[in-house]
Phi, psi and omega in degrees: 000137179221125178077189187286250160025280160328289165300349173269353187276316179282355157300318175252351171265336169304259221297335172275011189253351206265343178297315189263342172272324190058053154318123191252008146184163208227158229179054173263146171276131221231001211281337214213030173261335183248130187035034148088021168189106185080162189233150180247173170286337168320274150334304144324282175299353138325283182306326184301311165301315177294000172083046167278112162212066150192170185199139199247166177183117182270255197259016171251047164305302179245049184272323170283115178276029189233346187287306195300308177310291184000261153359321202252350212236306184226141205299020147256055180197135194215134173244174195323127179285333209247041177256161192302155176297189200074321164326157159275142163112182180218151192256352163183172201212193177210114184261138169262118161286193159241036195256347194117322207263159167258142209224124163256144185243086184266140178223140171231109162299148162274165181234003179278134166057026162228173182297171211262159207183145181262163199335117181252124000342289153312324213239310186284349167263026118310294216282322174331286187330296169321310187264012172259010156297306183284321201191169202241006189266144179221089174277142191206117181286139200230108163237141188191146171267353168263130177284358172297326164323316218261321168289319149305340160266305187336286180329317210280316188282336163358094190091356184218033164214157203256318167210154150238125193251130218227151182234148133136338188264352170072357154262138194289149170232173195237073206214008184310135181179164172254130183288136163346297153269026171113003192263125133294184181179137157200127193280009170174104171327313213101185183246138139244140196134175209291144165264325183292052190180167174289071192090352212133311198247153192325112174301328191294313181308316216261005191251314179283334163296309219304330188294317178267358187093319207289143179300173167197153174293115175268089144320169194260137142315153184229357209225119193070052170321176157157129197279146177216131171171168197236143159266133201230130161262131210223102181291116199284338180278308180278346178067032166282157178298117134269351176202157178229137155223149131336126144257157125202106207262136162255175201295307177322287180323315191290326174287334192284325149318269198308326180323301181304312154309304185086124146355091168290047178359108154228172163300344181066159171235142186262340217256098190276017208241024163202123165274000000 
Protein backbone atom coordinates (compact mmCIF):
# COMPACT_ATOMS: atom_id res chain seq x y z
CA UNK A 1 0.00 0.00 0.00
CA UNK A 2 1.24 3.23 -0.76
CA UNK A 3 0.44 6.55 0.96
CA UNK A 4 -3.09 8.25 1.67
CA UNK A 5 -4.36 7.05 -1.52
CA UNK A 6 -3.25 3.19 -1.19
CA UNK A 7 -5.27 3.41 2.41
CA UNK A 8 -8.22 5.36 1.62
CA UNK A 9 -9.18 3.05 -1.08
CA UNK A 10 -8.80 0.07 1.31
CA UNK A 11 -10.74 1.48 3.82
CA UNK A 12 -14.24 0.95 2.03
CA UNK A 13 -12.64 -1.92 -0.38
CA UNK A 14 -11.58 -4.48 2.52
CA UNK A 15 -15.42 -4.87 4.03
CA UNK A 16 -16.65 -5.15 0.38
CA UNK A 17 -14.04 -7.27 -0.68
CA UNK A 18 -14.60 -9.60 2.68
CA UNK A 19 -18.72 -8.84 1.96
CA UNK A 20 -18.52 -10.45 -1.67
CA UNK A 21 -15.72 -13.00 -1.26
CA UNK A 22 -16.11 -14.11 2.22
CA UNK A 23 -12.31 -13.94 3.24
CA UNK A 24 -11.63 -15.61 6.62
CA UNK A 25 -8.49 -13.57 6.61
CA UNK A 26 -6.79 -10.10 4.95
CA UNK A 27 -3.23 -9.92 5.02
CA UNK A 28 -1.50 -6.32 3.92
CA UNK A 29 1.84 -5.28 3.59
CA UNK A 30 2.15 -1.85 5.52
CA UNK A 31 5.44 -0.61 4.76
CA UNK A 32 4.92 1.90 2.59
CA UNK A 33 1.76 3.58 3.93
CA UNK A 34 2.42 6.66 5.85
CA UNK A 35 3.29 9.02 4.01
CA UNK A 36 4.83 6.40 1.11
CA UNK A 37 7.47 5.21 3.71
CA UNK A 38 6.78 3.25 7.23
CA UNK A 39 3.42 2.68 9.06
CA UNK A 40 2.58 4.77 12.14
CA UNK A 41 0.05 3.55 15.10
CA UNK A 42 -2.11 5.58 14.14
CA UNK A 43 -2.53 3.78 11.39
CA UNK A 44 -2.10 0.53 12.32
CA UNK A 45 -5.07 0.53 14.33
CA UNK A 46 -6.82 1.94 11.23
CA UNK A 47 -6.04 -0.68 9.05
CA UNK A 48 -7.16 -2.76 11.97
CA UNK A 49 -10.53 -1.20 11.97
CA UNK A 50 -11.25 -1.48 8.38
CA UNK A 51 -10.85 -5.34 8.82
CA UNK A 52 -7.18 -6.03 8.18
CA UNK A 53 -5.83 -8.84 10.28
CA UNK A 54 -2.49 -9.16 10.29
CA UNK A 55 -0.13 -6.39 8.86
CA UNK A 56 3.55 -6.92 7.61
CA UNK A 57 6.38 -4.27 7.09
CA UNK A 58 9.92 -5.40 5.05
CA UNK A 59 12.82 -2.72 5.15
CA UNK A 60 11.11 0.29 5.94
CA UNK A 61 10.21 -1.51 9.04
CA UNK A 62 11.67 0.89 11.79
CA UNK A 63 11.55 4.03 9.70
CA UNK A 64 8.50 5.47 11.82
CA UNK A 65 10.30 5.25 15.55
CA UNK A 66 7.03 5.60 17.16
CA UNK A 67 5.82 2.42 15.22
CA UNK A 68 8.76 -0.06 17.57
CA UNK A 69 6.29 -0.40 21.26
CA UNK A 70 4.11 -1.87 18.68
CA UNK A 71 6.40 -3.80 16.88
CA UNK A 72 7.20 -5.28 20.41
CA UNK A 73 3.59 -5.35 21.76
CA UNK A 74 1.03 -6.80 19.37
CA UNK A 75 1.26 -9.83 17.59
CA UNK A 76 -0.48 -8.63 14.26
CA UNK A 77 2.07 -7.12 13.16
CA UNK A 78 5.20 -8.62 12.10
CA UNK A 79 8.40 -7.54 10.63
CA UNK A 80 11.40 -9.48 8.37
CA UNK A 81 11.98 -12.90 10.63
CA UNK A 82 15.87 -12.55 9.10
CA UNK A 83 16.78 -9.24 10.93
CA UNK A 84 19.69 -9.09 13.44
CA UNK A 85 19.12 -10.70 16.52
CA UNK A 86 17.93 -7.88 18.96
CA UNK A 87 15.85 -6.39 16.53
CA UNK A 88 12.94 -4.98 17.73
CA UNK A 89 9.69 -6.87 16.78
CA UNK A 90 8.79 -10.70 15.67
CA UNK A 91 9.36 -11.96 12.53
CA UNK A 92 6.32 -14.16 12.70
CA UNK A 93 3.60 -15.05 14.46
CA UNK A 94 -0.04 -17.47 14.78
CA UNK A 95 -3.19 -15.76 14.22
CA UNK A 96 -6.38 -17.65 15.58
CA UNK A 97 -9.67 -16.98 13.36
CA UNK A 98 -12.74 -17.09 14.05
CA UNK A 99 -13.87 -20.30 12.86
CA UNK A 100 -10.75 -21.71 15.00
CA UNK A 101 -8.12 -22.40 12.88
CA UNK A 102 -4.57 -21.14 13.22
CA UNK A 103 -2.75 -19.36 10.66
CA UNK A 104 0.96 -18.47 11.21
CA UNK A 105 1.92 -15.24 9.49
CA UNK A 106 5.78 -14.96 8.46
CA UNK A 107 8.09 -12.30 6.64
CA UNK A 108 11.70 -12.86 5.17
CA UNK A 109 13.86 -10.05 3.30
CA UNK A 110 15.92 -10.42 0.62
CA UNK A 111 19.73 -9.51 0.43
CA UNK A 112 20.30 -9.05 -3.29
CA UNK A 113 20.40 -5.31 -4.01
CA UNK A 114 18.94 -4.75 -0.50
CA UNK A 115 19.91 -3.80 3.03
CA UNK A 116 22.11 -6.25 4.66
CA UNK A 117 20.18 -8.97 6.48
CA UNK A 118 21.07 -12.41 7.59
CA UNK A 119 20.35 -15.45 5.61
CA UNK A 120 16.23 -15.64 4.99
CA UNK A 121 16.64 -19.21 3.55
CA UNK A 122 18.32 -19.82 6.85
CA UNK A 123 15.86 -17.97 8.65
CA UNK A 124 12.75 -19.52 6.99
CA UNK A 125 13.70 -22.56 8.01
CA UNK A 126 13.27 -21.81 11.75
CA UNK A 127 10.58 -19.97 11.31
CA UNK A 128 8.61 -23.24 9.32
CA UNK A 129 9.97 -25.30 12.28
CA UNK A 130 8.63 -23.23 14.93
CA UNK A 131 5.33 -22.59 13.31
CA UNK A 132 4.45 -26.11 12.57
CA UNK A 133 4.29 -26.80 16.06
CA UNK A 134 1.08 -24.81 16.01
CA UNK A 135 -0.45 -25.26 12.58
CA UNK A 136 0.34 -26.59 9.26
CA UNK A 137 -1.45 -23.53 7.75
CA UNK A 138 1.35 -20.62 6.86
CA UNK A 139 1.64 -17.73 5.05
CA UNK A 140 5.12 -16.11 4.10
CA UNK A 141 6.10 -13.26 2.72
CA UNK A 142 9.26 -13.12 0.55
CA UNK A 143 9.77 -8.95 0.24
CA UNK A 144 12.62 -8.70 -1.73
CA UNK A 145 13.49 -6.97 -5.14
CA UNK A 146 15.25 -9.81 -7.17
CA UNK A 147 12.69 -11.95 -8.67
CA UNK A 148 15.13 -14.74 -8.52
CA UNK A 149 15.45 -14.41 -4.52
CA UNK A 150 11.99 -14.53 -4.56
CA UNK A 151 11.34 -17.51 -6.80
CA UNK A 152 13.80 -19.59 -4.62
CA UNK A 153 12.17 -19.56 -1.40
CA UNK A 154 9.07 -20.41 -3.54
CA UNK A 155 11.00 -23.47 -4.44
CA UNK A 156 12.49 -23.79 -1.11
CA UNK A 157 9.30 -23.61 0.93
CA UNK A 158 7.36 -25.94 -1.63
CA UNK A 159 5.42 -28.24 0.84
CA UNK A 160 5.99 -26.83 4.06
CA UNK A 161 3.91 -23.39 3.63
CA UNK A 162 0.61 -23.11 2.80
CA UNK A 163 1.86 -19.72 0.50
CA UNK A 164 4.52 -17.59 -0.38
CA UNK A 165 3.98 -14.37 -1.57
CA UNK A 166 6.81 -11.84 -2.85
CA UNK A 167 6.62 -7.65 -1.97
CA UNK A 168 8.81 -4.39 -2.33
CA UNK A 169 9.14 -3.58 -6.53
CA UNK A 170 5.21 -2.74 -6.25
CA UNK A 171 4.96 -4.03 -9.48
CA UNK A 172 2.53 -7.13 -10.41
CA UNK A 173 3.59 -10.16 -12.04
CA UNK A 174 1.65 -12.96 -14.07
CA UNK A 175 3.07 -16.09 -12.32
CA UNK A 176 0.29 -17.07 -9.56
CA UNK A 177 0.12 -21.10 -9.27
CA UNK A 178 0.15 -23.97 -7.25
CA UNK A 179 3.77 -25.54 -6.82
CA UNK A 180 3.74 -29.24 -6.88
CA UNK A 181 3.71 -29.56 -3.37
CA UNK A 182 0.80 -27.74 -2.45
CA UNK A 183 2.87 -23.73 -1.71
CA UNK A 184 0.68 -21.11 -3.51
CA UNK A 185 3.29 -18.85 -5.01
CA UNK A 186 3.68 -15.67 -6.61
CA UNK A 187 6.51 -13.24 -7.22
CA UNK A 188 5.11 -9.72 -6.55
CA UNK A 189 1.61 -8.89 -5.16
CA UNK A 190 1.70 -5.37 -7.13
CA UNK A 191 0.81 -2.47 -5.51
CA UNK A 192 -2.27 -0.84 -4.06
CA UNK A 193 -2.35 2.75 -4.42
CA UNK A 194 -2.12 4.97 -7.70
CA UNK A 195 -1.05 3.30 -10.49
CA UNK A 196 -0.97 6.57 -12.88
CA UNK A 197 2.92 7.40 -11.11
CA UNK A 198 6.01 5.90 -10.86
CA UNK A 199 6.26 2.99 -7.77
CA UNK A 200 3.46 5.26 -6.20
CA UNK A 201 5.07 8.68 -6.87
CA UNK A 202 4.35 11.55 -8.68
CA UNK A 203 6.06 10.26 -12.81
CA UNK A 204 6.49 13.69 -13.41
CA UNK A 205 9.06 14.34 -10.65
CA UNK A 206 10.62 11.02 -10.83
CA UNK A 207 11.45 11.44 -14.56
CA UNK A 208 12.65 14.83 -14.28
CA UNK A 209 15.45 13.38 -11.64
CA UNK A 210 16.06 10.52 -13.54
CA UNK A 211 16.73 12.91 -16.41
CA UNK A 212 18.70 15.28 -14.65
CA UNK A 213 20.50 13.85 -12.12
CA UNK A 214 19.20 15.67 -9.67
CA UNK A 215 17.33 14.51 -5.96
CA UNK A 216 14.17 15.47 -5.71
CA UNK A 217 10.78 15.03 -3.21
CA UNK A 218 8.55 12.32 -4.85
CA UNK A 219 5.12 12.90 -3.86
CA UNK A 220 2.59 10.13 -3.36
CA UNK A 221 0.46 9.91 -6.81
CA UNK A 222 -3.28 10.25 -6.53
CA UNK A 223 -4.62 8.84 -9.92
CA UNK A 224 -5.77 5.14 -10.97
CA UNK A 225 -6.33 3.30 -7.93
CA UNK A 226 -6.11 0.10 -7.66
CA UNK A 227 -5.70 -3.06 -5.13
CA UNK A 228 -3.17 -5.68 -6.39
CA UNK A 229 -3.07 -8.56 -4.49
CA UNK A 230 -3.67 -12.37 -4.53
CA UNK A 231 -6.36 -15.08 -2.83
CA UNK A 232 -5.35 -18.43 -1.62
CA UNK A 233 -7.70 -21.24 -0.94
CA UNK A 234 -6.37 -23.39 2.11
CA UNK A 235 -7.17 -26.82 2.77
CA UNK A 236 -6.70 -25.91 6.65
CA UNK A 237 -5.86 -29.74 8.21
CA UNK A 238 -2.84 -30.31 5.67
CA UNK A 239 -2.19 -26.32 4.66
CA UNK A 240 -1.80 -27.58 1.23
CA UNK A 241 -2.70 -24.63 -1.29
CA UNK A 242 -5.75 -25.67 -3.65
CA UNK A 243 -6.29 -22.79 -5.58
CA UNK A 244 -4.72 -19.00 -6.41
CA UNK A 245 -5.83 -16.37 -8.11
CA UNK A 246 -4.54 -12.86 -8.85
CA UNK A 247 -5.74 -10.02 -7.90
CA UNK A 248 -6.07 -6.82 -9.69
CA UNK A 249 -9.06 -4.41 -9.09
CA UNK A 250 -9.25 -0.80 -10.03
CA UNK A 251 -11.67 1.52 -8.15
CA UNK A 252 -14.20 1.77 -10.94
CA UNK A 253 -14.41 -2.58 -10.59
CA UNK A 254 -14.46 -2.35 -6.64
CA UNK A 255 -17.32 -0.22 -7.04
CA UNK A 256 -19.40 -2.07 -9.11
CA UNK A 257 -18.68 -4.77 -6.62
CA UNK A 258 -20.41 -2.73 -3.90
CA UNK A 259 -22.83 -2.13 -5.71
CA UNK A 260 -23.60 -5.55 -6.18
CA UNK A 261 -23.24 -6.25 -2.54
CA UNK A 262 -24.28 -3.08 -0.82
CA UNK A 263 -22.70 -0.22 0.82
CA UNK A 264 -20.62 -1.34 3.79
CA UNK A 265 -20.23 1.08 6.90
CA UNK A 266 -16.60 2.20 7.61
CA UNK A 267 -14.53 4.74 9.34
CA UNK A 268 -13.24 6.27 6.31
CA UNK A 269 -10.00 7.45 6.55
CA UNK A 270 -9.49 10.88 8.23
CA UNK A 271 -6.04 11.06 9.79
CA UNK A 272 -4.60 13.86 7.85
CA UNK A 273 -0.82 14.09 9.75
CA UNK A 274 0.67 11.43 7.07
CA UNK A 275 0.21 10.90 2.89
Amino acid sequence: MVGRPGRTLLSWAIPVLRKARGYDLVVVDAENIAGGSGLTPQIFNKLIRYGVDAVTLGDHCYRRQEIIPLLDGDHRLVRPANMPPGAAGKGWNVLTLENGVKVGVGVLMGRLYMKPADCPFRAADEMVSRLRRETNVILVEMHAEATSEKVAMGWHLDGRVSAVFGTHTHVPTADAEVLPGGTAYITDLGMTGPYDSVLGRNKRKVIRSLISGMPNMYDIAEDDLRIGAMSVTIETTTGRATGVESIILRERQLKELEAQVGKVATDGDDDRDSD
